[in-house]
C-alpha positions as CSV (number, residue, x, y, z in Angstrom):
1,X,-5.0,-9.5,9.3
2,X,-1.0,-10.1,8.6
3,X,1.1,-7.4,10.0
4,X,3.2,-5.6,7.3
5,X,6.9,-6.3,6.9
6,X,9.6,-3.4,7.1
7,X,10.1,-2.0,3.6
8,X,13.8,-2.7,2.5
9,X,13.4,-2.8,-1.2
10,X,15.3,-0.2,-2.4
11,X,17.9,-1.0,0.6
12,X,20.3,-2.6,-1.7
13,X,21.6,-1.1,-4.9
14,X,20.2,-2.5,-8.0
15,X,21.8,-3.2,-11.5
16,X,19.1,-1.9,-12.9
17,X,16.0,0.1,-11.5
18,X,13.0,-1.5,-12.6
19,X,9.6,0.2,-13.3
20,X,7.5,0.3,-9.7
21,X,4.8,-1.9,-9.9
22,X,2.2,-2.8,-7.0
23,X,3.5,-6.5,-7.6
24,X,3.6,-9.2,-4.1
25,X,7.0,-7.9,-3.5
26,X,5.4,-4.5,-2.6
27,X,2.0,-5.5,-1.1
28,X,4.1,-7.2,1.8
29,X,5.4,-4.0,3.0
30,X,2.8,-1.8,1.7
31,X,1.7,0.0,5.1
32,X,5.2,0.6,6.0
33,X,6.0,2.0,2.7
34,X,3.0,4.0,2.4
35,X,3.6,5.5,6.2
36,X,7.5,6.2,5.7
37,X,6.5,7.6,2.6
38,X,3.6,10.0,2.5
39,X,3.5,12.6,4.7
40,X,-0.4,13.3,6.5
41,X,-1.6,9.6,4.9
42,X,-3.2,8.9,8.4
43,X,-4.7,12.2,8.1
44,X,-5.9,11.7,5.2
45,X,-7.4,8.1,5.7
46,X,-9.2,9.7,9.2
47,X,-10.3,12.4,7.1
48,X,-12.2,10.1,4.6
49,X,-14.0,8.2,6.9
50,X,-15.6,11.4,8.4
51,X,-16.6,13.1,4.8
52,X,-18.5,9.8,4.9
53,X,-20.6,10.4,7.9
54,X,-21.6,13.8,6.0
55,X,-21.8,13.1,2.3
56,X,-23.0,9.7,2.2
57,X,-26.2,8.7,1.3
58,X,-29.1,6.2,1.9
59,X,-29.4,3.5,-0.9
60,X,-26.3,5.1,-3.1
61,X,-22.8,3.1,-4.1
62,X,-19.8,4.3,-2.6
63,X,-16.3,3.9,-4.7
64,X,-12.7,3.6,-3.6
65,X,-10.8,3.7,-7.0
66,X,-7.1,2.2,-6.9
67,X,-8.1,0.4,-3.1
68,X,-5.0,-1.1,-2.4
69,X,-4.7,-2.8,0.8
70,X,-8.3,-1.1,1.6
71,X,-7.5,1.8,3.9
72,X,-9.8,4.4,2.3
73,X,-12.5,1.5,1.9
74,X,-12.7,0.8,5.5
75,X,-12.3,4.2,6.4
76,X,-15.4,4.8,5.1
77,X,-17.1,1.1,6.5
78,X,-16.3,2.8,9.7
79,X,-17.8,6.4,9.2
80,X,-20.8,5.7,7.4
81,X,-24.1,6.0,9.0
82,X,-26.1,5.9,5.7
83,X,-28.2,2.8,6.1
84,X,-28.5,0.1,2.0
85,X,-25.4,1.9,1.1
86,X,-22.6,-0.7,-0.6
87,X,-18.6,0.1,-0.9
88,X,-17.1,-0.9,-4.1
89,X,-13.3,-1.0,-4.5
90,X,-11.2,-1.5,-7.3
91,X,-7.7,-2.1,-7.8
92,X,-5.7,-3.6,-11.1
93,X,-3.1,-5.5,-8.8
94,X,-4.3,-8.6,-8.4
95,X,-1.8,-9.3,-5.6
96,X,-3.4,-5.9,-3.9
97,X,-7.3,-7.4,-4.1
98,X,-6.0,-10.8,-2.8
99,X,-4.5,-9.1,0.3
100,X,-7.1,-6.4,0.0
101,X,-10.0,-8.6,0.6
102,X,-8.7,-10.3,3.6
103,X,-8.3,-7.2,5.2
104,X,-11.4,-6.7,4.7
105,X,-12.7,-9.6,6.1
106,X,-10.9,-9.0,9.0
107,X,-13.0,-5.8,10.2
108,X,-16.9,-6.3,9.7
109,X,-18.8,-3.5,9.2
110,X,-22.8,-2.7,8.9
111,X,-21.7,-1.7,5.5
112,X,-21.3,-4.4,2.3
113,X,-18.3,-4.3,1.0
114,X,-17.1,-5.7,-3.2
115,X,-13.7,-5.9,-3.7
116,X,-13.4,-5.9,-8.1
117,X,-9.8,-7.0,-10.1
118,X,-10.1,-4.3,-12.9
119,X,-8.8,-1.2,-14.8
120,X,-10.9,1.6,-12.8
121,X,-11.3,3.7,-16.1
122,X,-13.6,0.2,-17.4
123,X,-15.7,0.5,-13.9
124,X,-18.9,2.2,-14.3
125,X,-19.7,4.8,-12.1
126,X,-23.5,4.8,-10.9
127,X,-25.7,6.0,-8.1
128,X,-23.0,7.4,-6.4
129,X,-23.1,10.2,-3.3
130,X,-18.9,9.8,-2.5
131,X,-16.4,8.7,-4.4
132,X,-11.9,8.3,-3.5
133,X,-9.3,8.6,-5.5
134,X,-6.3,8.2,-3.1
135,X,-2.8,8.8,-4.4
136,X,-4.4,7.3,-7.8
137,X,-5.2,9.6,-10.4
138,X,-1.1,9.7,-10.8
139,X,-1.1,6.7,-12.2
140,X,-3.2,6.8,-14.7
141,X,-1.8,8.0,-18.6
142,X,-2.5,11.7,-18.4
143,X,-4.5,11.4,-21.5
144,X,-6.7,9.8,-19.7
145,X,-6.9,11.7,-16.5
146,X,-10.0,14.6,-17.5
147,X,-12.1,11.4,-18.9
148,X,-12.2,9.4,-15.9
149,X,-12.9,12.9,-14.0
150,X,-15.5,13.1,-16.4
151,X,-17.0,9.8,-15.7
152,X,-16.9,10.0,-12.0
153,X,-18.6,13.3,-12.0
154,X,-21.5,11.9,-14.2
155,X,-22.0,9.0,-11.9
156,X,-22.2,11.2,-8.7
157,X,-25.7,12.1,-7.1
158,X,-26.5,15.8,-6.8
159,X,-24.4,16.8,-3.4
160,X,-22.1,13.4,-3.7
161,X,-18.4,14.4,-3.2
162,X,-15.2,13.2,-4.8
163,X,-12.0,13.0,-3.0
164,X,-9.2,13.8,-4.7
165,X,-5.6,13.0,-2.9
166,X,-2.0,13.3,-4.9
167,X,1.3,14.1,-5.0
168,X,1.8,17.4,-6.8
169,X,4.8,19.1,-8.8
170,X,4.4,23.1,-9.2
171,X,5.6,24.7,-12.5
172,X,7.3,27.3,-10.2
173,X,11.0,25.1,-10.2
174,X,11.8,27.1,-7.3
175,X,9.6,25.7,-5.4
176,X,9.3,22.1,-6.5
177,X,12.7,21.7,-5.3
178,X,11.8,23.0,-2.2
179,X,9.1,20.7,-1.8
180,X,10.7,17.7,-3.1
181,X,13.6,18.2,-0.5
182,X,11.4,18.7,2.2
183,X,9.8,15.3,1.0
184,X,13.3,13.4,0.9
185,X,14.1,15.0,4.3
186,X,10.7,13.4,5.8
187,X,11.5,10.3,4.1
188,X,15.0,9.7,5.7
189,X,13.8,10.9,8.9
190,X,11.8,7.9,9.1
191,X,15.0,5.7,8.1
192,X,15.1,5.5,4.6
193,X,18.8,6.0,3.0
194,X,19.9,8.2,0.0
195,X,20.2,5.0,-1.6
196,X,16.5,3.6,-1.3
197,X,15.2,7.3,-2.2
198,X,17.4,7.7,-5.1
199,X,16.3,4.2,-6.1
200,X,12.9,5.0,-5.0
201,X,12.4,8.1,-7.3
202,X,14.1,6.5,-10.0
203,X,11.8,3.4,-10.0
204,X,8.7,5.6,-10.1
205,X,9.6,8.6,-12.2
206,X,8.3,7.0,-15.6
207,X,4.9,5.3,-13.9
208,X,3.9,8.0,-11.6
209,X,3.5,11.1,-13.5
210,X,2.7,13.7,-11.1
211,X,0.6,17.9,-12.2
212,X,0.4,21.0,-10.8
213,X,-2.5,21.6,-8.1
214,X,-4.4,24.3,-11.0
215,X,-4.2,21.7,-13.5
216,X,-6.3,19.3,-11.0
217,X,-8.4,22.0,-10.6
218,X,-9.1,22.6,-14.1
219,X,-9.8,19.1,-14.3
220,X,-11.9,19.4,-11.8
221,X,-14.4,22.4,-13.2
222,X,-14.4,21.0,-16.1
223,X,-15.5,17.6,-15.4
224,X,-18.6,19.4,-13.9
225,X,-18.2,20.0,-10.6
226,X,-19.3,23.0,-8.7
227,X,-17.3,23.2,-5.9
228,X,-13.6,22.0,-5.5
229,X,-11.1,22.8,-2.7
230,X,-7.8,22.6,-1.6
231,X,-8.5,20.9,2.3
232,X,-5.0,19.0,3.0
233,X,-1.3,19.8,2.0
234,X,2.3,18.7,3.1
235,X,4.9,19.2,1.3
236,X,3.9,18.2,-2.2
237,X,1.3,15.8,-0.9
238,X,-2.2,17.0,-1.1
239,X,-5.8,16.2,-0.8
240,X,-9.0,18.0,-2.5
241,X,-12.6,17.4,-2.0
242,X,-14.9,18.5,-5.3
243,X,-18.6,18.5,-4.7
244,X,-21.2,18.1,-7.6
């Protein structure tokens, strides 16, 4: 597996602030984005592969929707005991699957593993016990944030679990701005400059569209779920696990 480069691409200033897209550019320096960036991510990854152990089950699918660089997928490889289960991850970068799949390859597992090239809202969701959506539901158009929920929750055996992991805002402004500078304070702690997390925010503000933590919940009851809790939070980084 190829080690990840040092993210510098936000470490010169830029005419112009492009969109953020998970493009090659980004996939080189993805895991030392990703650990600069989100505070508890390790956490969160460790955490995964544990609800595995518990809420997996024998002969079901298992879904890691917006995979990446497979971190949540082999997460899971690692934690499942479950024997004829299958892991199914899907990303819409195709420079994300390439890279995703040989990382992959690169830890075997007892556990099958599909790595698909698609849109996650066009993936159908069947004989599932767990399914991830890590720091992915964000970038999807909010219009079509409850449908997918909806989906996912249909798919899911009786007793399969959904993990739910995003950056929040809170409609209370106070404390957004709280949160958010706490964010950018953990972010240049770990060596970023106000440049790259001006440039950083900037690139992201009109592709990652971020909710409050009721509005998830919301989402969440409605989409059929019985049980849904709050497990992980830092700063405005947060994880929830709803159980059907």
């Amino acid at each position: 597996m190829q080690d990840s480069d040092t993210d510098l691409i936000y470490s010169q200033a830029h005419k112009q602030v492009k969109n953020f897209t998970f493009d090659a550019q980004v996939v080189e320096v993805f895991p030392d984005m990703i650990s600069r960036s989100v505070p508890g991510y390790n956490t969160i990854i460790d955490t995964i592969g544990r609800l595995s152990q518990h809420f997996v089950q024998e002969n079901s699918n298992v879904y890691d929707l917006g995979c990446s660089l497979g971190a949540a997928t082999l997460s899971m490889r690692k934690g499942i005991t479950a024997k004829s289960c299958k892991i199914i991850g899907v990303d819409n970068s195709s420079d994300m699957v390439k890279r995703c799949k040989m990382h992959v390859d690169a830890f075997k597992g007892n556990t099958p593993v599909t790595i698909l090239e698609g849109n996650i809202q066009d993936i159908k969701i069947e004989n599932a016990s767990m399914v991830v959506l890590n720091f992915t539901l964000q970038f999807i158009e909010k219009s079509q944030r409850q449908a997918l929920l909806n989906t996912i929750a249909k798919g899911l055996n009786p007793g399969g679990l959904l993990v739910l992991s995003e950056k929040i805002s809170s409609d209370d402004h106070v404390i957004d701005d709280v949160l958010i500078d706490l964010h950018h304070s953990f972010k240049k702690d770990n060596g970023y400059s106000e440049l790259e997390v001006a440039q950083k925010r900037s690139a992201l503000e009109k592709v990652m569209l971020t909710d409050s933590l009721e509005l998830h919940k919301e989402r969440l009851s409605q989409a059929g779920f019985g049980h849904a809790s709050l497990w992980f939070q830092c700063f405005n980084f947060t994880s929830l696990i709803a159980i059907k």
